[in-house]
N, C-alpha and C positions, 0 to 999 in steps of 0.2 A: 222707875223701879223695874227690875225684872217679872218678866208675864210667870203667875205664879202655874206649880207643874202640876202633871198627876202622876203619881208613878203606881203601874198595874204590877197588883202580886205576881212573881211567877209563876204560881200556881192557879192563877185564872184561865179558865179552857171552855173554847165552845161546844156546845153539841149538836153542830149542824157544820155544814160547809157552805163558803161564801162563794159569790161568783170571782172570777179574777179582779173585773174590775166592773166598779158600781158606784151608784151615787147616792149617797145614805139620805136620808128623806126624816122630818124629827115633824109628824105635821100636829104633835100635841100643844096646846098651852094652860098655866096653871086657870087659867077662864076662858070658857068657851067663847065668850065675845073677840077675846086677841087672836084666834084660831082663825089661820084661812083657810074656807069652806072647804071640806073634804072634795065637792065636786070638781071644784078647780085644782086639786093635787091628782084627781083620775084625771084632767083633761092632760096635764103635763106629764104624768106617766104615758099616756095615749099617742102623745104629740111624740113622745123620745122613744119609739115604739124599738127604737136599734141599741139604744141604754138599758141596762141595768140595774133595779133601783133593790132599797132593800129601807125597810121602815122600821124607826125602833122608837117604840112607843112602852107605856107602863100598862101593866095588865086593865086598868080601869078606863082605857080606852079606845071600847069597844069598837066606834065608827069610822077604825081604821079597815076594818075589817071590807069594805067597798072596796078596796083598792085589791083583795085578792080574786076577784076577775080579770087582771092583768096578767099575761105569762110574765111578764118581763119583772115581775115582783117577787120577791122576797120576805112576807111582811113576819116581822120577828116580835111583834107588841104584845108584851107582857112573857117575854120567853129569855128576857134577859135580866141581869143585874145591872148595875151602874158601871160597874166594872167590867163584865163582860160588853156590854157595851160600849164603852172606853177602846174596848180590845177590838171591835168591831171595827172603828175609826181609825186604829190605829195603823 
């Protein structure tokens, strides 16, 4: 069967600006035990010190918030919708 779509309103708009080009980072899970350690998402930020990341997380998680002592970060959690965030990816 076909991979089903998502089609973003046109009228979905960010209110920030992205880097050109970047690697989006999702380091949330619906239980914190399926979550890999925040620490290990700073060492790979750290490691790709020449990349661009940009994190998109839901307002209620907070312990993304480590990861903005990276320059090379963007962290966008809890500043978006689904759909803006969609539009992020896309």
């Amino acid at each position: 069967p076909p991979p089903p779509q998502l089609f973003i309103p046109p009228n979905t708009a960010l209110d920030f600006s992205l880097p050109e080009k970047f690697v989006a980072l999702a380091p949330s899970a619906a239980y914190e035990l399926k979550r890999w350690p925040i620490e290990y998402w700073s060492q790979l930020v750290q490691l790709n010190s020449h990349l661009n990341f940009v994190v998109l997380a839901g307002p209620q998680d907070n312990f993304t918030s480590q990861l903005n002592a990276n320059k090379n970060v963007l962290n966008l959690t809890g500043k978006t919708n689904l759909m803006q965030s969609a539009l992020v990816l896309n």
